[in-house]
N, CA and C of each residue as an Amber inpcrd file, in Angstrom:
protein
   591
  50.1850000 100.1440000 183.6170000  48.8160000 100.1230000 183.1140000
  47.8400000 100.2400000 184.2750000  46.7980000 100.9260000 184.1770000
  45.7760000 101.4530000 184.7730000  44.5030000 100.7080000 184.6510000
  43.8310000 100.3480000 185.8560000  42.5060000 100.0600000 185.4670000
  41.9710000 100.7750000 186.6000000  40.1070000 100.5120000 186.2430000
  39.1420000 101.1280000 187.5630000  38.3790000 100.1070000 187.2970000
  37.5020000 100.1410000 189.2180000  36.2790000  99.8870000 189.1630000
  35.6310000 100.8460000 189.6130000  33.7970000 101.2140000 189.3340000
  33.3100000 102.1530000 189.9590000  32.3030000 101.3660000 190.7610000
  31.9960000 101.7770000 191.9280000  31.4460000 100.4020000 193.2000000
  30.1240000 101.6330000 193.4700000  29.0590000 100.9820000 193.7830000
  27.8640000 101.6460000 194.1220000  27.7730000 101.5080000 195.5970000
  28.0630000 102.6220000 196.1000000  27.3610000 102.4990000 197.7930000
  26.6390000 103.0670000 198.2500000  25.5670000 102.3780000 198.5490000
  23.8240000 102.8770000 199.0560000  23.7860000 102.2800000 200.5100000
  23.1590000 102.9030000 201.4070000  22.8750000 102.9490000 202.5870000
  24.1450000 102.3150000 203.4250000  25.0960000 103.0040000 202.8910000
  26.5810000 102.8340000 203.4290000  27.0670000 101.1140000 203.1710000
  26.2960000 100.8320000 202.0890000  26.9110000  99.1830000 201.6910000
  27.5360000  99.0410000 200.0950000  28.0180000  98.3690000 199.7470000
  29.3140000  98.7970000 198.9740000  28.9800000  97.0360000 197.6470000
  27.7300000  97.8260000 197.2510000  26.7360000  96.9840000 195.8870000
  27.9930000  95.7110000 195.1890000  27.4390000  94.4940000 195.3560000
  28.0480000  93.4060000 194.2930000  29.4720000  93.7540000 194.5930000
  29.7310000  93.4550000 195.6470000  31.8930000  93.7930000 195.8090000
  32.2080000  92.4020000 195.3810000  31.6650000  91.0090000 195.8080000
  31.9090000  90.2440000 195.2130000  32.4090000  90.1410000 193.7240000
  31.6590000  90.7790000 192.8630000  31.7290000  90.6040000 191.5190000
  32.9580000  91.5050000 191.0220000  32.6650000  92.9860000 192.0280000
  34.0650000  93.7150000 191.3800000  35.3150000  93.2050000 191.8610000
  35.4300000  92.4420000 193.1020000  36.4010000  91.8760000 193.6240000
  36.7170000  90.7160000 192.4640000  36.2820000  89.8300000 192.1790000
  36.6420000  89.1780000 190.9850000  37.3220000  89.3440000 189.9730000
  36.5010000  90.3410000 189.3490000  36.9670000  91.3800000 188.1670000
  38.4140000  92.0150000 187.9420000  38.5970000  92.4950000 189.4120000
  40.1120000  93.3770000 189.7980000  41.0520000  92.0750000 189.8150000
  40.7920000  90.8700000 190.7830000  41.8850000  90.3980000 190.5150000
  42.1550000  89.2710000 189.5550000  41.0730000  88.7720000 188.3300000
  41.2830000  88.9140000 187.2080000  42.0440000  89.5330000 186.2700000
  41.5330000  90.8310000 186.3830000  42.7350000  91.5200000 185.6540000
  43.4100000  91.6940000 185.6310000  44.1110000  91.7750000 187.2240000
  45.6710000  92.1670000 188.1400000  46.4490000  91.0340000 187.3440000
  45.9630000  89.5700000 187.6790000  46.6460000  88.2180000 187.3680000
  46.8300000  88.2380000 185.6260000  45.5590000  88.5400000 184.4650000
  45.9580000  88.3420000 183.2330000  46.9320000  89.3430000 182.9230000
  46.4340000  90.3030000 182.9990000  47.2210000  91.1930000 182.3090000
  48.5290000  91.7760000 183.4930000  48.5180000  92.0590000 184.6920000
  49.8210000  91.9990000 185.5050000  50.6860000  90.9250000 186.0820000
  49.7460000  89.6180000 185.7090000  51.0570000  88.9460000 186.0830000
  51.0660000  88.8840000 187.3900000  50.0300000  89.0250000 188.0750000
  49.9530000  89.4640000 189.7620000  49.0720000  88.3920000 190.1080000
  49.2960000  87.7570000 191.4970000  48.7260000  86.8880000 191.9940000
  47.9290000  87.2040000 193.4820000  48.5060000  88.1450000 193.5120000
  48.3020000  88.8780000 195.2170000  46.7860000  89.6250000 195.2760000
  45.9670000  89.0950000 195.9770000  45.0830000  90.0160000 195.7710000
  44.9550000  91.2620000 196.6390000  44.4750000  92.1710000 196.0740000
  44.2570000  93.5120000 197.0190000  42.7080000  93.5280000 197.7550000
  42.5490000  93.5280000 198.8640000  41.2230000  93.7030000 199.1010000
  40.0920000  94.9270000 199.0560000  39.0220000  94.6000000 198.3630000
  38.4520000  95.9450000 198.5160000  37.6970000  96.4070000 199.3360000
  37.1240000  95.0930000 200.1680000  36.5120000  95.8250000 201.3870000
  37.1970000  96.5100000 202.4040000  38.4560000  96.1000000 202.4870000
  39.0650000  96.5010000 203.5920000  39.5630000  97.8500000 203.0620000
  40.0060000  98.2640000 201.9440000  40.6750000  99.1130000 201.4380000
  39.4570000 100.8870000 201.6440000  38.1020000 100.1990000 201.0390000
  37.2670000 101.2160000 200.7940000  36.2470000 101.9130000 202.2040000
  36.8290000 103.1330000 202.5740000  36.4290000 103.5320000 204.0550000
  35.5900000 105.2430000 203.1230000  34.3620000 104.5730000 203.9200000
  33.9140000 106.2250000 203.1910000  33.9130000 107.3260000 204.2600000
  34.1980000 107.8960000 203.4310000  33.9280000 109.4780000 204.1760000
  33.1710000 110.0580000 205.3790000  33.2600000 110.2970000 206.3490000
  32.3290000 110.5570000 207.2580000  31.2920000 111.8330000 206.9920000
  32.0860000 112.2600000 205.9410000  30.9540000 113.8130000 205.5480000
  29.8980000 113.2810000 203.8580000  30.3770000 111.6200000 203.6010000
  29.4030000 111.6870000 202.9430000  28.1940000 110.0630000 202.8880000
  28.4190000 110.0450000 204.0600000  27.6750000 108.5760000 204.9210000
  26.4560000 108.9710000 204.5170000  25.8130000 107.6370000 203.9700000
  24.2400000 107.7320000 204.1650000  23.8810000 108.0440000 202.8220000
  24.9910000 108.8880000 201.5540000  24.2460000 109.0040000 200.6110000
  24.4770000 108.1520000 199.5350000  23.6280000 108.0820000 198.5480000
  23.9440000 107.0480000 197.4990000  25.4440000 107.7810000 196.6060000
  26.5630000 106.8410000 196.5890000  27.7730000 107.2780000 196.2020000
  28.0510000 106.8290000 195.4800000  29.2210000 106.7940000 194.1950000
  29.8360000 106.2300000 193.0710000  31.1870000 106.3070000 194.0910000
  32.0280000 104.6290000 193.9460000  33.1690000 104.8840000 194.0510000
  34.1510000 104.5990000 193.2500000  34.8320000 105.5330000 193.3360000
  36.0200000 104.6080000 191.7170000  37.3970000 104.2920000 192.3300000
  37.5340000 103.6130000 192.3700000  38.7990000 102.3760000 192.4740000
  39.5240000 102.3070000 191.5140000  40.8100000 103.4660000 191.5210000
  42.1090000 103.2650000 190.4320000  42.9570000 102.6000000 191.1070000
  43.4600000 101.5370000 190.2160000  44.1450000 100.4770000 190.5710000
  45.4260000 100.0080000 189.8440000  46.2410000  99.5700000 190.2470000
  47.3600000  98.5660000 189.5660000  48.0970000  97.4530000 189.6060000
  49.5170000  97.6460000 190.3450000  49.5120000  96.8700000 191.3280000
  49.2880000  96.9470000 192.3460000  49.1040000  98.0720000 192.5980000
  48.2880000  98.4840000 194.3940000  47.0050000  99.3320000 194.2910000
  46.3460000  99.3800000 194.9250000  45.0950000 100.4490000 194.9050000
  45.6100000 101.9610000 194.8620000  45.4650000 102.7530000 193.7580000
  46.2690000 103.8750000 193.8160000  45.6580000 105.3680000 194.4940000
  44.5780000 104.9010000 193.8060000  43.4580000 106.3380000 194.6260000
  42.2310000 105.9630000 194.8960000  40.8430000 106.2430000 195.7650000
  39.8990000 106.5220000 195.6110000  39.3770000 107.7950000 195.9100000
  38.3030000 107.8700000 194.7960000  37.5120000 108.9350000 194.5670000
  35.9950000 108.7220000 195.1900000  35.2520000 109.8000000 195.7990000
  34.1520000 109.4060000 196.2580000  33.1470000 110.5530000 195.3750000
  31.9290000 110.1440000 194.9180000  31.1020000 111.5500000 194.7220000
  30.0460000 110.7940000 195.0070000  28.7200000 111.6680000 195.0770000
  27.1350000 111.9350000 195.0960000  26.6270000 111.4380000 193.7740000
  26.2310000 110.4430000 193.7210000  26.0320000 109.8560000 192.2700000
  24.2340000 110.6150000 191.7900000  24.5560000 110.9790000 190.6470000
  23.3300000 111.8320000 189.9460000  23.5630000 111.0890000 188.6240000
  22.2970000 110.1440000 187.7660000  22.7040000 109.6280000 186.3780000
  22.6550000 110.2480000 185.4180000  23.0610000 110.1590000 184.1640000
  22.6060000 110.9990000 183.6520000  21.0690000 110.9190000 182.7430000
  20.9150000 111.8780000 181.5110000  19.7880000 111.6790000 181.0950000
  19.8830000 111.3090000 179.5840000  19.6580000 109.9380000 179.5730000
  19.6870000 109.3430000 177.5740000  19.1040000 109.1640000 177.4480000
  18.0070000 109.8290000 176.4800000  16.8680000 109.1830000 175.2010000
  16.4970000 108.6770000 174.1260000  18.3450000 108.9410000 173.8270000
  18.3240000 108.4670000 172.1260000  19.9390000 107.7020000 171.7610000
  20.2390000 106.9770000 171.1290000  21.1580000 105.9720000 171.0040000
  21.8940000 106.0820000 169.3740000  22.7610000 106.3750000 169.0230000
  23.5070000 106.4210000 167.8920000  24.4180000 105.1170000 167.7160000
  24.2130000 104.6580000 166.5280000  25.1470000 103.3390000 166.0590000
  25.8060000 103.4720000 165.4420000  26.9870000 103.3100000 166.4850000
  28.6790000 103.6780000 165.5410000  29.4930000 101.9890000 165.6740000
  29.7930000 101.5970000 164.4670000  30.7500000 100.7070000 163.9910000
  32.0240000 100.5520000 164.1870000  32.7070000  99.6930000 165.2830000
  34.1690000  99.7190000 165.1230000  34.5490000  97.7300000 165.1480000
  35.1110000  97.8090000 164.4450000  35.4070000  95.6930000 164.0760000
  36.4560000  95.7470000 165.2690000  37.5080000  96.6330000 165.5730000
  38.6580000  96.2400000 166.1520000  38.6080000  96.6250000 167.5600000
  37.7930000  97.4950000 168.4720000  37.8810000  97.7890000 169.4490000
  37.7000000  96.4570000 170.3960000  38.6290000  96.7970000 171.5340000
  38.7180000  95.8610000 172.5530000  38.2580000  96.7280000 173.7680000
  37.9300000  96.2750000 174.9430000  37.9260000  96.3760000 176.4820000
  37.5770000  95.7740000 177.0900000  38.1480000  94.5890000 177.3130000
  37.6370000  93.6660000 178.0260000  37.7260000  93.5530000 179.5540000
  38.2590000  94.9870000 179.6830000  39.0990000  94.9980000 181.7730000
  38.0790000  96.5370000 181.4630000  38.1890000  97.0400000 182.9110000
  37.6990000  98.2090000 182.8860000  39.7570000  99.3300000 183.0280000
  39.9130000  99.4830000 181.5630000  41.2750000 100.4580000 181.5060000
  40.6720000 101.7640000 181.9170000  41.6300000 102.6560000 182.5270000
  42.1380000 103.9310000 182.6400000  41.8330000 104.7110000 181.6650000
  42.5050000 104.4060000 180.4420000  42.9510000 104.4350000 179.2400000
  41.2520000 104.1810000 178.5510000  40.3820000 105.3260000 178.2660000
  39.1340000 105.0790000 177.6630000  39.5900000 105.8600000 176.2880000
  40.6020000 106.0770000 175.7900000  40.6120000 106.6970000 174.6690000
  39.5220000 106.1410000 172.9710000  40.2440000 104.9880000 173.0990000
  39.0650000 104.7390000 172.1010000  37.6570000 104.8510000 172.1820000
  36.8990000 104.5640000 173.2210000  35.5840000 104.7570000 173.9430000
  35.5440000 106.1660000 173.6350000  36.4870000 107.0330000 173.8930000
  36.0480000 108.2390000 173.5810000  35.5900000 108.9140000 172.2530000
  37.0280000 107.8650000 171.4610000  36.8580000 108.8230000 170.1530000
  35.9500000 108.0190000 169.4010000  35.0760000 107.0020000 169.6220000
  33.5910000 106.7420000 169.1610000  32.6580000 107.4210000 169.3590000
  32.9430000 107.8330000 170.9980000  31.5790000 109.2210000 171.6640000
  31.5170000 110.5520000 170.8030000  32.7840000 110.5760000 170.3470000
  32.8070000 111.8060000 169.5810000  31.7870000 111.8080000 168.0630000
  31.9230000 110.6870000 168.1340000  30.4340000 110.2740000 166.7200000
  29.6120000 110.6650000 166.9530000  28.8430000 110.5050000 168.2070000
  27.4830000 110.4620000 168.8990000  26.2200000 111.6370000 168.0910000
  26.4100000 112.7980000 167.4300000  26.1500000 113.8280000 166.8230000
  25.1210000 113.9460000 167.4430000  23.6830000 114.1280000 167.2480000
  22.8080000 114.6710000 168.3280000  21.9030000 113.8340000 169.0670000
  22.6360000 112.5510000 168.9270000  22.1560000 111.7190000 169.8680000
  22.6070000 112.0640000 171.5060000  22.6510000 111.3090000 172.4790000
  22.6430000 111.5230000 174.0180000  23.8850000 110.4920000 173.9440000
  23.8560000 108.8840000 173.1600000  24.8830000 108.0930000 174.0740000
  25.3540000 107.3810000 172.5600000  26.0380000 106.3930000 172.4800000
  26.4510000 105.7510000 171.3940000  26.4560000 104.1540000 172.1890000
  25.4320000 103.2100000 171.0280000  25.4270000 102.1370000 170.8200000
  26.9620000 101.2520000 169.5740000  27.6380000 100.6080000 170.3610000
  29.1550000 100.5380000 169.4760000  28.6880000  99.0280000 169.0080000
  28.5590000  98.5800000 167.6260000  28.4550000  97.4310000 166.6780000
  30.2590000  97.1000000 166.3140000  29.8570000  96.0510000 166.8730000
  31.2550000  95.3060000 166.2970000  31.1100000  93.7560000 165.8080000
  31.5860000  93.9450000 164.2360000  31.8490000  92.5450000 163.9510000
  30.4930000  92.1800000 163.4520000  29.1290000  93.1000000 163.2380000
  27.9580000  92.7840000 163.2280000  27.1940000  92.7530000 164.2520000
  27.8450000  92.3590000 165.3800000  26.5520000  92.3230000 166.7520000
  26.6600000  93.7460000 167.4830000  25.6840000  93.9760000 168.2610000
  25.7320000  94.7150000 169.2540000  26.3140000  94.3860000 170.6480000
  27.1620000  95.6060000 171.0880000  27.6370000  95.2660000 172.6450000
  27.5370000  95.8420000 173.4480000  27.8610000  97.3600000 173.6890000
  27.4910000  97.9420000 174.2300000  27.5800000  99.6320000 174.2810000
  26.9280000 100.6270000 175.3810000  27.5890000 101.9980000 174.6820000
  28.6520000 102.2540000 175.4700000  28.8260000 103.4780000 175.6960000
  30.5580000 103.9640000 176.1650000  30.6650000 103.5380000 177.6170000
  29.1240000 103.5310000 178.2880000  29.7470000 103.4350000 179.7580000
  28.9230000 102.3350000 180.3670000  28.4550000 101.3560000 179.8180000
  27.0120000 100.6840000 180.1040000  27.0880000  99.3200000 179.1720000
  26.8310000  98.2550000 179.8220000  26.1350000  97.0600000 178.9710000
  24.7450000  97.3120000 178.5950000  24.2290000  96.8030000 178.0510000
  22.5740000  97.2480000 177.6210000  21.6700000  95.6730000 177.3740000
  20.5510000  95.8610000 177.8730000  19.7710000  95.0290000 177.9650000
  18.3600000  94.9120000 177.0460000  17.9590000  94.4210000 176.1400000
  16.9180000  94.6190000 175.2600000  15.9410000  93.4530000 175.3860000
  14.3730000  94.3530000 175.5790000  13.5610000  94.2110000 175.9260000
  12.6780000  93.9680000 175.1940000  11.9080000  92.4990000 174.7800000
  10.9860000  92.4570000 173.7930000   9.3370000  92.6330000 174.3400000
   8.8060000  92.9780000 175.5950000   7.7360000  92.7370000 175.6770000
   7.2310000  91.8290000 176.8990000   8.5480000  90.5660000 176.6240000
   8.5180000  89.4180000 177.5500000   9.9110000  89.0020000 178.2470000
  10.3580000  89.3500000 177.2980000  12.2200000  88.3570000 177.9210000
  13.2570000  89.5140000 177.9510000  14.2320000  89.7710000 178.7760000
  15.1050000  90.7940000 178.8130000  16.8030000  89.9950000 178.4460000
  17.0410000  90.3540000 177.3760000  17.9520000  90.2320000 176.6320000
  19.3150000  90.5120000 176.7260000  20.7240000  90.1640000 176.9490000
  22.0040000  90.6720000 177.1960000  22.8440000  90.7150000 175.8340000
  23.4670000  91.0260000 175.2200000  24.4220000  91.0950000 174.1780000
  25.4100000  89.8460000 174.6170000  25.7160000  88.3730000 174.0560000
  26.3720000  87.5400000 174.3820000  28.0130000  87.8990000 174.3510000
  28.1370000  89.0620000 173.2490000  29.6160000  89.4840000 173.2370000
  30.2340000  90.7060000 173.6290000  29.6420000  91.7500000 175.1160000
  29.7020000  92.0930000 174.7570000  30.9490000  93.2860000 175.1460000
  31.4180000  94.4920000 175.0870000  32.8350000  94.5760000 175.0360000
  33.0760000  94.0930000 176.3240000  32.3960000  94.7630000 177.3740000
  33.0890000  94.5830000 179.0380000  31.9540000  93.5490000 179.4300000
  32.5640000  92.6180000 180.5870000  31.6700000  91.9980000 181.1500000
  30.9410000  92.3520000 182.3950000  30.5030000  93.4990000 182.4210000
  29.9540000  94.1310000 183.2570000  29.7770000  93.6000000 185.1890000
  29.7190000  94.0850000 186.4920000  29.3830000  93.2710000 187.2350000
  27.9490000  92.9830000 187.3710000  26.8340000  93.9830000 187.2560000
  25.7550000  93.9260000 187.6540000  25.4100000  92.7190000 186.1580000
  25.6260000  93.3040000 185.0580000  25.0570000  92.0260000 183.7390000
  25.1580000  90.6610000 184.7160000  26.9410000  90.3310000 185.0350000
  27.0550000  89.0570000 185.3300000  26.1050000  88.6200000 186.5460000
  25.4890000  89.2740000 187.1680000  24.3980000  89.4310000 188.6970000
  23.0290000  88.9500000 187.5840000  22.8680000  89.6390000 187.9130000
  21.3460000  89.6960000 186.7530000  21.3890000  88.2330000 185.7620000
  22.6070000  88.1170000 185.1950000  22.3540000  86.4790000 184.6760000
  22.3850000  85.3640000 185.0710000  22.9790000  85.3110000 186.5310000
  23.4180000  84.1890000 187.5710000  22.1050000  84.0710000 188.3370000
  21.3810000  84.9660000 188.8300000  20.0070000  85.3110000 188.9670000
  18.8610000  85.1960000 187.7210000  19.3250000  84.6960000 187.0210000
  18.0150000  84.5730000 185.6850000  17.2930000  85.5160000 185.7390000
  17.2970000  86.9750000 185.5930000  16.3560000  87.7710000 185.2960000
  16.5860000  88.3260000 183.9060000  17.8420000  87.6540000 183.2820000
  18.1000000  88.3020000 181.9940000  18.9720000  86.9470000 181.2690000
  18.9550000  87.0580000 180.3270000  19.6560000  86.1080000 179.2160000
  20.2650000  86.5730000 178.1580000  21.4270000  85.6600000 177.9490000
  22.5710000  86.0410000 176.2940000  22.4290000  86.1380000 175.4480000
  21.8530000  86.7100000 174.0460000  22.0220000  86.3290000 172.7090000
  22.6930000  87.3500000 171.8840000  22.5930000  86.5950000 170.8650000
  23.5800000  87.4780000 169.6060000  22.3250000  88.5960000 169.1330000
  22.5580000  89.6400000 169.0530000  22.1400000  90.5740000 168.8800000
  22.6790000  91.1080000 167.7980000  21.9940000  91.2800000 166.5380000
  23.0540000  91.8200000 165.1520000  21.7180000  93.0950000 164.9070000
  22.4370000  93.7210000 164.0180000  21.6400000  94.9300000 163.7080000
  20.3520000  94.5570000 163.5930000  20.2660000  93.7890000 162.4060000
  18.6710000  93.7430000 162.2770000  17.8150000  93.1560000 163.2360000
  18.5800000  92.8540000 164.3020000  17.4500000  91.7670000 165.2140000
  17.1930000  93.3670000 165.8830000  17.2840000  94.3960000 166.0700000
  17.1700000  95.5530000 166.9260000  15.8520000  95.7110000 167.0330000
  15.5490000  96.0840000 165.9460000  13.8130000  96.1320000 165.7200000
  12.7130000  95.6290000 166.0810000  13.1430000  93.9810000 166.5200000
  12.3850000  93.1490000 167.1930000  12.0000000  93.2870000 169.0150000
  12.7030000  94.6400000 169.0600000  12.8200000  94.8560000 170.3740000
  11.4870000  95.8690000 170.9700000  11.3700000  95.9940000 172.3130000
  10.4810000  97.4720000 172.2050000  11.5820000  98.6640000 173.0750000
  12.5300000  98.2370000 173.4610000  13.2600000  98.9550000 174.1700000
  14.5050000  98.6840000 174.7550000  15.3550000  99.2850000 175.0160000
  16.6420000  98.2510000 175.7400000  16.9140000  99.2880000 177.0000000
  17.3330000  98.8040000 177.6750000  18.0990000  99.3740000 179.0280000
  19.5340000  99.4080000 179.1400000  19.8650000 100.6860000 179.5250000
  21.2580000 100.7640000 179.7620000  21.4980000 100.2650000 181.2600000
  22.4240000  99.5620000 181.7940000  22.9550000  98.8040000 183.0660000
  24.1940000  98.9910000 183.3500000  24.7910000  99.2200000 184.5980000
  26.3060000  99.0990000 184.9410000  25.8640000  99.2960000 186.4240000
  27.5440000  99.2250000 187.1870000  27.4710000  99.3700000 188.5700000
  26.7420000 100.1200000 189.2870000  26.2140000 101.2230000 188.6660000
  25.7910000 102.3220000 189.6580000  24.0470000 102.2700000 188.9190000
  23.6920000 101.6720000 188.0330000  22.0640000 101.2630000 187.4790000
  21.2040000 100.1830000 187.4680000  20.7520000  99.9870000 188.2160000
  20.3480000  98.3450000 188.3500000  19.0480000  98.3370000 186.9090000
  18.4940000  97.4140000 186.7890000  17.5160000  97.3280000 185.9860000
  16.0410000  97.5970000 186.2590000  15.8950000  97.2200000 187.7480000
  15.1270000  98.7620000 188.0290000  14.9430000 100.3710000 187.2870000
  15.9510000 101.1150000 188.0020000  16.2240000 102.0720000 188.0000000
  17.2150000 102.5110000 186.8240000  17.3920000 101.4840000 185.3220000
  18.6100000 101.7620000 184.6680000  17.2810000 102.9560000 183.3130000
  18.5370000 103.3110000 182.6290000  17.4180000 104.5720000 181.6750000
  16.9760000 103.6200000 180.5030000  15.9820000 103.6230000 180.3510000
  15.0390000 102.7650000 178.9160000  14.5620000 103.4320000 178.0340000
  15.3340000 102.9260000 176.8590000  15.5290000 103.9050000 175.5440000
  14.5520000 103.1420000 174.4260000  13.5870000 104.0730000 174.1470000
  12.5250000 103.1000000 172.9220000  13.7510000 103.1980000 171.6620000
  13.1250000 102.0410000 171.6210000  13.5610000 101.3220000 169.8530000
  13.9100000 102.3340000 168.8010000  12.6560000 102.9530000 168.8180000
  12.7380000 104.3340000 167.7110000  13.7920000 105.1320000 168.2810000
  14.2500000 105.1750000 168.9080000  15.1220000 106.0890000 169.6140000
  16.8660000 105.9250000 169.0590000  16.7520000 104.7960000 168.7570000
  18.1750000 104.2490000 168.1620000  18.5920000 104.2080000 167.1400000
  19.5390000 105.3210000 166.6840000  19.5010000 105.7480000 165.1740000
  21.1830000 105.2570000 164.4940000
């Protein structure tokens, strides 16, 4: 079994390793049975032809670090949010294995990203925790599929807080933000309300 992390490195520093370091050997130990940790600072040496720029790194992993990948991180562009329903989906590690994630995206119809409802609440879309914004208080999904690193940053830091988020509370919002490793809340894409179909 396969997992990743994807690590943000800006001005050749290697964003919240703490948190993904956690994360990895979390998962190594539940689900492998592994106690050993792998390190990622030591492991992750960037490129000399691509120093200096803001990078995505992805960290495939198992029981050993199997590959890294380096690119030029460019985000993409979402304006509009589709709500697709699944009760049974799990991901609670960041798997290899995004098949189900996928075949929800395949819903998406002429929306940009898919917002996934499970069980009644909201959690998150295919590649992103999301943060909803009333005006005053910035909001986290208490359940929601992945536990993101930057979410868990942002809440240990009080700039954001947990609640249950069910369909109808959506409305009460003026906007939500998509967040993950490589989007801070700064810079993450903010999707109006109306936008979420």
């Amino acid at each position: 079994m396969q997992f990743f992390e994807t690590i943000k490195i800006e001005g050749n520093q290697l964003s919240n390793l703490a948190y993904h370091q956690e994360r990895m050997d979390r998962a190594r130990l539940e689900v492998l049975g592994l106690n050993v940790p792998l390190e990622l600072k030591k492991a992750i040496v960037i490129p000399k032809g691509l120093s200096g720029q803001l990078l995505k790194c992805r960290v495939i992993y198992s029981e050993r670090i199997e590959k890294l990948e380096f690119e030029p991180y460019a985000p993409r562009k979402i304006k509009s949010l589709k709500i697709v329903v699944d009760n049974t989906i799990e991901y609670n590690y960041k798997y290899s294995d995004r098949g189900k994630l996928n075949l929800l995206s395949s819903q998406k119809g002429n929306c940009d990203e898919i917002l996934i409802v499970k069980n009644g609440l909201v959690t998150d879309t295919s590649f992103s925790n999301v943060v909803f914004f009333d005006g005053n208080n910035y909001v986290t999904p208490a359940k929601p599929l992945l536990k993101g690193t930057l979410r868990q940053s942002l809440l240990e830091k009080g700039r954001i807080s947990e609640g249950s988020i069910g369909l109808s509370d959506i409305k009460g919002f003026k906007s939500v933000f998509l967040i993950n490793a490589m989007l801070d809340l700064e810079s993450a894409m903010e999707i109006k309300i109306e936008d979420i179909v």
